[in-house]
N, C-alpha and C positions, 0 to 999 in steps of 0.2 A: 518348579512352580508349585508343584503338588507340598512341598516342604514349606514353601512358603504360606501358602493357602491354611496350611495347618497350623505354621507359627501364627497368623495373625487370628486362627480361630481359636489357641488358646488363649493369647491379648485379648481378644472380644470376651471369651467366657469369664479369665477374671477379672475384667475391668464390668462385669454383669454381676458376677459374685460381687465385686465390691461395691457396687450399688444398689444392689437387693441387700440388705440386711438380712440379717441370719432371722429366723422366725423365734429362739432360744432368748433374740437378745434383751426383749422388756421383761419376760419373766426374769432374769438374769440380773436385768437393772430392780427391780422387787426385789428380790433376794438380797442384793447388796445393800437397799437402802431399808432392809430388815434387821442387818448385821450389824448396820453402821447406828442404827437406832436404838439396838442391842447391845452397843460397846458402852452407848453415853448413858444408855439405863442400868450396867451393872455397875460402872464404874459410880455414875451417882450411888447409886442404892446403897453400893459398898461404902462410901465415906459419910450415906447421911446414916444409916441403918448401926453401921461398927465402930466406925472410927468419928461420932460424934457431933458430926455434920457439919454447917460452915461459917467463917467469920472472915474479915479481915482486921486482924489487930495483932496479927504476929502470933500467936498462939499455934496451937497443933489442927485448930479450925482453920486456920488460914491452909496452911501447908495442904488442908484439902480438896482446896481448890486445884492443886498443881495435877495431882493425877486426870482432875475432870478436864482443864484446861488443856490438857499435854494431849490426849486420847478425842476430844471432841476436835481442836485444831490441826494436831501434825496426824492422827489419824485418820479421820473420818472427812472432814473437809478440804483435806488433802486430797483423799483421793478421791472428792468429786469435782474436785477441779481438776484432775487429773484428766479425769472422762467425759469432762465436757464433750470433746470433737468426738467421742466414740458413740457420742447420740446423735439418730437419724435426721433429728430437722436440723442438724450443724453441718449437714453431709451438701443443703442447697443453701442455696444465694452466696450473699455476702459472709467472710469471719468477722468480722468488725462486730458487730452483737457479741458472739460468742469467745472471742478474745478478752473482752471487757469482761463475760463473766467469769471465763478462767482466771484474770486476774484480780478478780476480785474474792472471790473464792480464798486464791492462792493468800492473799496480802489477811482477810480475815484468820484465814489460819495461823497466818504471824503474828498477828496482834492478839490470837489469843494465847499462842506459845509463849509470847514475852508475859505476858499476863500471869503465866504460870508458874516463869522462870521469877518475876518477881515474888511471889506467892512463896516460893520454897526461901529463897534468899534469905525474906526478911523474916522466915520466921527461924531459918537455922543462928539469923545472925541474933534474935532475941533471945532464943534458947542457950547461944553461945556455942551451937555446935560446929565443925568445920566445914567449910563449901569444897568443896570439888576435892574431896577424895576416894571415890568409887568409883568402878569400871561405867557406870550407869551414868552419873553425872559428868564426865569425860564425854561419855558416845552422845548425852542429850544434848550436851553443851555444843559438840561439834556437827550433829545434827541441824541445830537451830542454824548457828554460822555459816551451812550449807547453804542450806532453806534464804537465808538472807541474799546471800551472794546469787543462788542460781534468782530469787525475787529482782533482783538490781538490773541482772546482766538481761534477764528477759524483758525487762520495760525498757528498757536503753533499746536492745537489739531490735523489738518488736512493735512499741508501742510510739517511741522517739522517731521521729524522720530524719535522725543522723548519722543512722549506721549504714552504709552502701549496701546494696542488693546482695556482692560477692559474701558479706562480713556475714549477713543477716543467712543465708543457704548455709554457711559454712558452721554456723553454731547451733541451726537447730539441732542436728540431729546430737551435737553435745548438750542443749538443752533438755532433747526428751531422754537422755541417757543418764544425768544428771534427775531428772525426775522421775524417775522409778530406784534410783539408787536412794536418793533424800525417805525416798515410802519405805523402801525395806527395814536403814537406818533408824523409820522412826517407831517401827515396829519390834528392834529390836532392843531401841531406848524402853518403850513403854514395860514389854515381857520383863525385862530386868528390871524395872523399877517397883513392878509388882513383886515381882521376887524378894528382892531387898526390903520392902514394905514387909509383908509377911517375916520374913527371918527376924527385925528389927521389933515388929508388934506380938511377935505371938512365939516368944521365949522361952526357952525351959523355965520354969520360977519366975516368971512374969505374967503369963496367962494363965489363965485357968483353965483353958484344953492347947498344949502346944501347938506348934506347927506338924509335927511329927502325925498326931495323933487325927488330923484332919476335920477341926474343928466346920461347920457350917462358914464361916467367914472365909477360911483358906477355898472352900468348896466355889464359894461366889466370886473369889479373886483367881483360881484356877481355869476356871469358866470364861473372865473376862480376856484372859491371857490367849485363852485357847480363838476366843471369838475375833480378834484383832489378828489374828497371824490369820485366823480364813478370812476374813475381811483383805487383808491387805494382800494374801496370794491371790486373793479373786481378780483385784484391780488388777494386779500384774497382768495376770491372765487375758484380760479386755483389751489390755493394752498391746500384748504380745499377738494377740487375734488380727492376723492379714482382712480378713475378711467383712469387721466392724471396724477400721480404719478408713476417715474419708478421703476420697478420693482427688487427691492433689492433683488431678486434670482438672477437676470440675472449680476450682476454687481458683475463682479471680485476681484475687490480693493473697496468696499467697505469701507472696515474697516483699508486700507492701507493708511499712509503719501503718499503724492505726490512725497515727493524727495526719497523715498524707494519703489515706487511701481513698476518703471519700472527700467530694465538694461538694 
């Protein structure tokens, strides 16, 4: 009895921890929405400031829309639809609200990655230069196709009233594993695409301070690299946190479609 008294007083304490939020966690939500404001200001800065700033007409202004498109949507917006349910007022009532903003979130961040993907296409194809021959353009490409697929199968499973209860239990936890995989991905598309930027613009005998030589423009593209890999381990981090995860007792439609859960 005494063993048991004890099993269910540590069930009591963490199902307390996990409904008291940690006191860490709004400062925490600041910080990230410091970082993630930090990613889309250097990454602008760097393409209005060095590389020119921006057009759509196929030119090398266009192609600079792709890094700000790529970094604001698969980065930053990503991962606040990631963290929807890791914030406290998502913790009561109904998901139905908070469902819709994840997937809205989620679907903005697609529409601006395609935005981006077009961005680069058409200007490599005016230029004449070749699409998909770098390790970069490979991982974004399959990246986005991720992103698409886990987008599809979450609205079908989640949002559709056609997938049975069993179908729907059985693939979140493939969805949320899937979604922290897609943020790593798209964190390690962007580091390399800066990378590659930099090597391609700031050439021995093409620049007039190399890459080598760590011209102020590498310094601001180093910076943005750096800032997206803390951005993106932070999310992980929230995500991987027992303690800021809501508490699937207390949620009514868990297991419910969005367009069947309320009348």
């Amino acid at each position: 009895m005494a063993a048991l008294a004890e099993g269910e007083g540590e069930v009591g304490s963490l199902h307390l921890a996990a409904v008291m939020p940690d006191l860490p966690f709004l400062p925490f939500c600041a910080l990230l929405g410091s970082l993630g404001l930090g990613c889309v200001a250097s990454v602008g800065a760097w393409c209005q400031h060095w590389r020119g700033g921006f057009a759509w007409d196929g030119s090398a202004r266009m192609f600079n829309w792709h890094p700000v498109l790529m970094v604001t949507g698969m980065v930053v917006l990503y991962g606040a639809a990631a963290l929807v349910y890791r914030l406290p007022p998502a913790w009561r009532g109904p998901k139905l609200p908070w469902k819709m903003l994840h997937s809205t979130l989620a679907l903005t961040a697609f529409i601006l990655a395609v935005l981006g993907l077009v961005a680069v296409f058409n200007f490599h194809n005016a230029s004449r230069t070749p699409n998909m021959y770098s390790l970069h353009s490979w991982l974004g490409l399959t990246t986005v196709l991720l992103f698409s697929c886990q987008w599809v199968a979450g609205f079908s499973a989640f949002l559709l009233p056609y997938a049975p209860i069993w179908l729907r239990a059985l693939y979140k936890p493939i969805h949320i594993f899937f979604g922290s995989t897609i943020l790593m991905l798209s964190m390690a598309s962007c580091v390399s695409g800066i990378n590659e930027k930099l090597f391609f613009s700031l050439k021995n005998g093409t620049a007039s301070v190399p890459y080598k030589l760590l011209p102020p423009e590498a310094v601001l593209a180093n910076i943005l690299g750096l800032l997206i890999i803390l951005f993106g381990v932070l999310v992980l981090y929230a995500l991987a946190k027992p303690s800021w995860k809501r508490p699937e007792a207390d949620s009514l439609d868990t297991h419910q479609p969005l367009l069947g859960a309320e009348h």
